[in-house]
N, C-alpha and C positions, 0 to 999 in steps of 0.2 A: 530500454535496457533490461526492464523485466525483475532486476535484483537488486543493482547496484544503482546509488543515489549520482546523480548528474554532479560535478563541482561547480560552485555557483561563480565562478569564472567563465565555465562553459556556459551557461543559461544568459550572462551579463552579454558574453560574445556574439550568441545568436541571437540573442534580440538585438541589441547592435545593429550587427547587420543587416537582420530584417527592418528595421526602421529606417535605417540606412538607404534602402532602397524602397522604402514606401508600405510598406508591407507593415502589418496590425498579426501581432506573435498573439496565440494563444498556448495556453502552459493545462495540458489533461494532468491536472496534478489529483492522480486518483490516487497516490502514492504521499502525496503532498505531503500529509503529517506525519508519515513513516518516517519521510526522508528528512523533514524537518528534528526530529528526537534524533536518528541516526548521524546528522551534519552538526548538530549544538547550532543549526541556526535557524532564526524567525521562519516560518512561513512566507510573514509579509517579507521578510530580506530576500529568499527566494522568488518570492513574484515578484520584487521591485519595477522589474524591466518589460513585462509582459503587461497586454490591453486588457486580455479575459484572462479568467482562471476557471474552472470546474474542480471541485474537489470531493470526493466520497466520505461522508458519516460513517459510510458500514468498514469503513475500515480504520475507525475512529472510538468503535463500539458499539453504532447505532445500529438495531437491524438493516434501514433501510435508509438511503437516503443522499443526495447529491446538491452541493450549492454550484452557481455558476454566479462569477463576481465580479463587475466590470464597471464600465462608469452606468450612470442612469440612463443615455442613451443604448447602451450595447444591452443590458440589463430586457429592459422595455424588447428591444428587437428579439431577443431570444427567447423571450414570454411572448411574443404576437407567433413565432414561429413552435414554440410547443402547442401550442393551441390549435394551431392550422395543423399540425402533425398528432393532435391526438393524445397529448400528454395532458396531466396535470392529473389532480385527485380531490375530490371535492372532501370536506372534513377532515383536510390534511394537518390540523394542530395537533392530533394526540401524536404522529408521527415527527412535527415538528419539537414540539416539548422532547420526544426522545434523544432527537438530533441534539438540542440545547444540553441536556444533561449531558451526552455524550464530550458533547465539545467540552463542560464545565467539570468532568468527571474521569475522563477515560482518558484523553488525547496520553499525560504523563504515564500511565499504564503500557504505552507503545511501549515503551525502552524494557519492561517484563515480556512481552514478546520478544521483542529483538534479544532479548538474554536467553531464552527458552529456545527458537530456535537456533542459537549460536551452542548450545548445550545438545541441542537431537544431531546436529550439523559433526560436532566434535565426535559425539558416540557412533554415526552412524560409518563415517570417517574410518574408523578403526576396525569396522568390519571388511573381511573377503568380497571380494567381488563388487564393494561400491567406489565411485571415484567421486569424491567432493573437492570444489576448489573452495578452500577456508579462505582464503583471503574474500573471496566474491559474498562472502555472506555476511551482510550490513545489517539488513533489516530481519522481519520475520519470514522472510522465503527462502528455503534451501531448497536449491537445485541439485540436483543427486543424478549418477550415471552407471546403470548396470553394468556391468559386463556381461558379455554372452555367457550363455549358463547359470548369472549368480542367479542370488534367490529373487523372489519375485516380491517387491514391496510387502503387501501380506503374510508374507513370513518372515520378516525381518522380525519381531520379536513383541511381546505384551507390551512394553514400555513403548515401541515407538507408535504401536496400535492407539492405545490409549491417549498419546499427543497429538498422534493425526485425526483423532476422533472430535479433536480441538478445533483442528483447521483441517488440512484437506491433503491427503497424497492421489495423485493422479499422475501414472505413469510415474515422472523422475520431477514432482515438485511437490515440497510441504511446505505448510505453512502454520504457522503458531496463529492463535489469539488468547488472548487474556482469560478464556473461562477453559482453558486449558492449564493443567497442570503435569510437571511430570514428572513421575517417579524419583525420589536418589536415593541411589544405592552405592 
């Protein structure tokens, strides 16, 4: 979906069904704790239904960093298959410790993003030549739509310079984070 959080009707329905027919759901909840601050619900109530989960740190605060969560066998199998593929990081605690603080420090800070882009979302809204749909903007990613002709991201103004310096415009998507601040005037 890219922006907007799944309703956790739909995620109960599809796993459902996949189990229904034999089938082991896994949930790329890279979004996972976005969409958890943005919904008012648990993470764990969103993955109730699903086998694996993968969920991203760095979108939690960590520089870097990914759990995947499963029972001890699924777990085990995904760590024999990093290994054969070349992943892992030897002296991975100072990165771990940062993930821990992340998750014990930052996660409630999403909802200051999600307020900051819903604030660049609203301004940028009100300008010529951009088309935002405010309803689609949940989290901290606003999708934005030139028209031919308008200006070009980069010229859109100091203020939005300075929040996307935060997170990221590229083409027609910005994105807030927490050590982003923005202007009010």
């Amino acid at each position: 979906m890219g922006r907007t959080c799944w309703a956790l009707e739909s995620i109960d329905s599809a796993a459902r069904a996949a189990h229904a027919n034999g089938l082991k759901v896994h949930l790329d909840g890279a979004r996972l704790l976005n969409a958890a601050i943005a919904t008012h619900v648990a993470p764990a109530t969103l993955a109730a239904h699903v086998n694996t989960l993968s969920f991203c740190l760095s979108k939690g605060g960590c520089p870097v960093g990914s759990l995947f969560c499963g029972s001890r066998e699924a777990v085990e199998k995904a760590r024999r298959w990093r290994k054969r593929l070349g992943g892992g990081w030897r002296q991975a605690g100072v990165m771990a410790a940062a993930g821990l603080w992340a998750l014990e420090n930052m996660v409630d800070r999403l909802d200051e993003d999600h307020r900051n882009a819903r604030t660049l979302a609203e301004g940028w809204a009100e300008l010529d030549g951009i088309d935002i749909d405010l309803s689609r903007v949940e989290t901290n990613i606003v999708i934005f739509y030139l028209r031919q002709g308008a200006a070009r991201p980069s010229s859109l103004g100091a203020e939005s310079r300075a929040f996307s310096g935060g997170g990221y415009v590229a083409g027609r998507c910005a994105s807030s984070h927490t050590s982003a601040s923005l202007p009010r005037t």
